[in-house]
Each structure stands twice: as structure tokens, then as C-alpha cells.
C-alpha positions as CSV (number, residue, x, y, z in Angstrom):
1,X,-64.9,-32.6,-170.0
2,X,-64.4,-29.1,-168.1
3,X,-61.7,-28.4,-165.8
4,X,-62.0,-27.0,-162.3
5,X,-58.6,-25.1,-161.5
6,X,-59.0,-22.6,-158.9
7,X,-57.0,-21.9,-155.8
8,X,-54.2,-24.9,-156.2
9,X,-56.9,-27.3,-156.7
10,X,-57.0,-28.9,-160.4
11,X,-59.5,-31.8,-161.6
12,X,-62.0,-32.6,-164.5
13,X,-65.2,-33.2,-164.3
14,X,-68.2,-34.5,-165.9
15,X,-70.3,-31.5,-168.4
16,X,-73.3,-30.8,-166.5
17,X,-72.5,-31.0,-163.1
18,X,-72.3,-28.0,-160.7
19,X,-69.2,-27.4,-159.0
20,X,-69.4,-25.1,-155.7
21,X,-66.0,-23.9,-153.5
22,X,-66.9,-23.3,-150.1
23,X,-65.0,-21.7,-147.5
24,X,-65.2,-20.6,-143.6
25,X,-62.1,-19.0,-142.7
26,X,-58.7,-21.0,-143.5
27,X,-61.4,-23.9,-144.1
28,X,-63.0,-24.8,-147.3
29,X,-64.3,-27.7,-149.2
30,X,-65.3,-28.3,-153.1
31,X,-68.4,-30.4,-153.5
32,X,-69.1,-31.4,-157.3
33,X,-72.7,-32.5,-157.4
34,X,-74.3,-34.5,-161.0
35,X,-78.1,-33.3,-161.7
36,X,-79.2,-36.3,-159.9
37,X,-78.0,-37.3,-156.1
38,X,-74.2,-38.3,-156.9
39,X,-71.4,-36.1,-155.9
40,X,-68.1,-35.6,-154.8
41,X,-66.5,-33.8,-151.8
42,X,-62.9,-32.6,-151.6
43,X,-62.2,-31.6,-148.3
44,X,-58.4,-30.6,-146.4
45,X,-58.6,-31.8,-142.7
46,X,-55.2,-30.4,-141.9
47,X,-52.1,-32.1,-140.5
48,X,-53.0,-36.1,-140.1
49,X,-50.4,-37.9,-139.6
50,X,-52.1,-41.8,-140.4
51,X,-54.2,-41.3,-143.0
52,X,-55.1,-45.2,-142.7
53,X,-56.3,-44.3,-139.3
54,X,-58.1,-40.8,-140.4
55,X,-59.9,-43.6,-143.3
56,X,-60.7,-46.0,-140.6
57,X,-62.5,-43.0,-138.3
58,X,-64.5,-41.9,-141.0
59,X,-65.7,-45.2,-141.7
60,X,-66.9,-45.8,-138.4
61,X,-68.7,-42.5,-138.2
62,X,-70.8,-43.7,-141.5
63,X,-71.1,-47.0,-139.5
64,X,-73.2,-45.3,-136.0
65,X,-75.7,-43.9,-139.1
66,X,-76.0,-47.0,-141.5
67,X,-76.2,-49.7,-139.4
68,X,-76.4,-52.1,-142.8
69,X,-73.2,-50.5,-144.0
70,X,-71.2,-52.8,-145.6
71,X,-67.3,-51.9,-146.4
72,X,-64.1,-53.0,-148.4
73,X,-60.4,-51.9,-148.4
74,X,-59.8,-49.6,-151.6
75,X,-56.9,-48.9,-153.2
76,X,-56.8,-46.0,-155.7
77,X,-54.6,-43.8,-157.9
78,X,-55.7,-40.1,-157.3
79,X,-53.0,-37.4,-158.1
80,X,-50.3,-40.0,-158.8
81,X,-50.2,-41.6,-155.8
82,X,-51.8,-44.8,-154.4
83,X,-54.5,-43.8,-151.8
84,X,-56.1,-46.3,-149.8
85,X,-59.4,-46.3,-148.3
86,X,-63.1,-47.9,-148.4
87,X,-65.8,-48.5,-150.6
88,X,-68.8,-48.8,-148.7
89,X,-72.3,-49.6,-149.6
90,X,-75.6,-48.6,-147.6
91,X,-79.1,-48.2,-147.8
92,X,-80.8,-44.5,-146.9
93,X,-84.5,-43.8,-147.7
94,X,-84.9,-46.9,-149.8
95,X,-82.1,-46.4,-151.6
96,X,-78.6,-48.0,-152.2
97,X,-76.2,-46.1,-152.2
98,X,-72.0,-46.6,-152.9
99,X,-69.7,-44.1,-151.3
100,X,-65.9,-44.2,-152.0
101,X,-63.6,-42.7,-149.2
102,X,-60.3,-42.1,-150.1
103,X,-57.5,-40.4,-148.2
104,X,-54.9,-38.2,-150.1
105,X,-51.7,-36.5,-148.7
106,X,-51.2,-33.1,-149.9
107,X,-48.2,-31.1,-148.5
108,X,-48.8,-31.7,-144.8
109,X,-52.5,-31.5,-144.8
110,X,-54.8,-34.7,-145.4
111,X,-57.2,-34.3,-148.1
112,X,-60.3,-36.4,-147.6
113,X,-62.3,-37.1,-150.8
114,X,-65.9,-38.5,-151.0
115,X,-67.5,-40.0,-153.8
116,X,-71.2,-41.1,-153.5
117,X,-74.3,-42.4,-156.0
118,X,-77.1,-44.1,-155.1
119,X,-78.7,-46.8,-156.7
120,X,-81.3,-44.3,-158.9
121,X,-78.3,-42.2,-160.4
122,X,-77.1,-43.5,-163.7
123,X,-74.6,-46.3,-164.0
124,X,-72.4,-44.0,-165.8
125,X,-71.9,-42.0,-163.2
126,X,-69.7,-44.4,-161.2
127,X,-67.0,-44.0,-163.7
128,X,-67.3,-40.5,-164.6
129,X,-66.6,-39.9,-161.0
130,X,-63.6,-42.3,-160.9
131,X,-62.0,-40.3,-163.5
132,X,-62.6,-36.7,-162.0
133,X,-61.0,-38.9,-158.5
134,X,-57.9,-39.9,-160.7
135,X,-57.6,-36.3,-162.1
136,X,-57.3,-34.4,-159.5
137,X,-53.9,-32.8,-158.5
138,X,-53.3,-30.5,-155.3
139,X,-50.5,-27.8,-154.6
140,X,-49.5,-27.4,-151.3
């Protein structure tokens, strides 16, 4: 598997899949998107103090768009440290889709990271993005 390191930011992920840094100012975001629909977003927020909370607020935003949305706590290792957060299932366009939100604390900043795959993409899938998730490491 490849390795994205650029810019502080370090993580595998799966051959194949296109990897795209974006950036507006101070702010930028790395979205990590499989040949189908699944991808990943790594996204700073800056300075959050309860990353429970931030977890909880973007759960509810998902909720006001997917009013079947169905969630459960999540606990993960990503960088070495236990993040906690939701797994969430949804349906959009006639599709299922599982989304994994996960908070991580980097320095002061609050890094979110978004996994989602929808019921079309290849089992497979799920776990290669768990292991780019558990890979990823972040210098502040």
C-alpha cells in the first residue's frame, strides 16, 4: 500500500485510490476517494475543546439530511490514541450507505475524519479504509 506524507500529514492507503490535498488559506482538507463512491476526509476544524461534543454536532447535522439515519457510539484507535465517535448508517438515492465519524486531537486543533461506502462499493473496502483510519499520524 502507498503512503501519503505531505505537509505533517502521514497515512497509507489503498493502491488505486486518488488522493487530493485541498487548501483555502490556513484551511485545507485531504479527501482519499476509491474508483467507486467510498472515501475518506481528513479535515482540521481548529481549536475544539470537546471533541465528544464537536462528534455529537456533526451527527446531528447528518441527522436534518437523513432522516432514516441510524447511529452507534464508536470507539477507535487512529494515530495511537482512542478516538470516539459514531458509526452511522443511511440511505441516499437508493443506496445504503455506512459513514464512520471519528474525532482526533492533534496539537490544539480537532481533526475530523470521515469514512464513507455505500452499499454498491466492495465489501473490501470497509477494511481497507479502517486500516488507512488506524494509520494515520499528524504533527502539530
Amino acid at each position: 500500500m502507498p503512503w501519503y506524507d505531505t505537509h505533517g500529514l502521514r497515512f497509507i492507503h489503498p493502491e488505486g485510490w486518488q488522493v487530493e490535498r485541498e487548501t483555502d488559506g490556513d484551511d485545507w482538507q485531504v479527501t482519499v476517494q476509491s474508483p467507486e463512491s467510498a472515501f475518506i476526509l481528513i479535515k482540521p476544524l481548529g481549536p475544539i475543546e470537546d471533541l465528544d461534543e464537536a462528534a455529537e454536532v456533526t451527527l446531528e447535522t447528518m441527522r436534518e439530511d437523513y432522516k432514516d439515519l441510524e447511529e452507534e457510539a464508536a470507539e477507535e484507535i487512529i494515530g495511537g490514541v482512542t478516538c470516539r465517535g459514531y458509526d452511522v448508517n443511511f440511505s441516499c438515492l437508493d443506496l445504503i450507505t455506512t459513514c464512520q465519524i471519528r474525532y482526533l486531537r492533534a496539537g490544539d486543533e480537532a481533526v475530523l475524519i470521515m469514512s464513507q461506502a455505500a452499499d454498491i462499493d466492495p465489501p473490501e473496502y470497509q477494511m481497507e479504509m479502517e486500516r488507512l483510519r488506524r494509520s494515520i499520524s499528524i504533527q502539530s
